[in-house]
N, C-alpha and C positions, 0 to 999 in steps of 0.2 A: 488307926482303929477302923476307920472307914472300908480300909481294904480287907483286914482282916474278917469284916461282917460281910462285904460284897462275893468272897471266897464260900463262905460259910454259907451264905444264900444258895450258889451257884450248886454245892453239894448237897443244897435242900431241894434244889430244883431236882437233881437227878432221883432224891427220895421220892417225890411227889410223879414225877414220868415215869418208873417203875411201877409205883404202886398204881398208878390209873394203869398201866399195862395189866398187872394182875387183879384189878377189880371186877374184869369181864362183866364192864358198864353196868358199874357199882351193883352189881347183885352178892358180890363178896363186902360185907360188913367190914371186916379189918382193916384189909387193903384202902375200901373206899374211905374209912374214918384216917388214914395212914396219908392218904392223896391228899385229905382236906388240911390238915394239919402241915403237912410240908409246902401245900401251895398256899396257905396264910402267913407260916410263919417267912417264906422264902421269900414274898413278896414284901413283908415287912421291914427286911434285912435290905432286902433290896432299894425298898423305897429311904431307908435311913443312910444307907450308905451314899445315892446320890443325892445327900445332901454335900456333899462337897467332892465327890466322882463327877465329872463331866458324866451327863445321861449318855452320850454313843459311847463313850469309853467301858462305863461301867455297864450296860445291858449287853456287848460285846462280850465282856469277861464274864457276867453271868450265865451267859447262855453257852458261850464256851465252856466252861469249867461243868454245868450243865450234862453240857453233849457227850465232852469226853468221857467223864464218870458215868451216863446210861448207859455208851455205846461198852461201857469195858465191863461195866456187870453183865451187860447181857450175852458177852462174848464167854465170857469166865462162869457163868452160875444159870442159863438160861439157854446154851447150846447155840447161839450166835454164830457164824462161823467167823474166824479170824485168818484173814488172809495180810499178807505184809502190806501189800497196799493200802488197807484198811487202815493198819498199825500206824503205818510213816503216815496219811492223811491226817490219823487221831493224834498224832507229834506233833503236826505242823501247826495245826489249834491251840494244843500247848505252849508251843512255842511263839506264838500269836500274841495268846494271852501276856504273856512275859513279859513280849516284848510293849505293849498297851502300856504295861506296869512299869516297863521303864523308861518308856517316854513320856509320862503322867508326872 
């Protein structure tokens, strides 16, 4: 269960880094109410998950899972550019993570 909320965090984090992207320092109301909400709730998951996630394992994979899902919306929905190097660097983070998960 732990893991599956620690995942869920990491996807809340990439909510919460989008939306402070599109707040343009919180003068947009939605985005800025969308920031606050994904960085409470994401932090919450986070905080409940290392209850029994080692802390460097688990803030690793939250920030990982994190990076990867910002860096891919902003590529895909935001004009990003995606270059392979990019792609295989955003692999190897995935692959990171995994591999955290299954030495854990």
């Amino acid at each position: 269960m732990a893991w599956v909320v620690l995942v869920a965090s990491g996807v809340l984090e990439a909510v919460w880094a989008t939306a402070l992207g599109r707040s343009e320092g919180f003068t947009r109301p939605v985005p800025s109410v969308i920031f606050g909400l994904g960085l409470v709730l994401s932090m919450a998951g986070l905080s409940f998950a290392l209850r029994t996630v080692p802390v460097g394992t688990g803030y690793a994979v939250w920030v990982g899972v994190g990076a990867v899902l910002t860096a891919a919306y902003a590529m895909l929905f935001d004009g990003e550019p995606a270059s392979l190097p990019k792609l295989l660097l955003l692999a190897g983070i995935v692959g990171c993570v995994a591999g955290l998960k299954l030495t854990h």
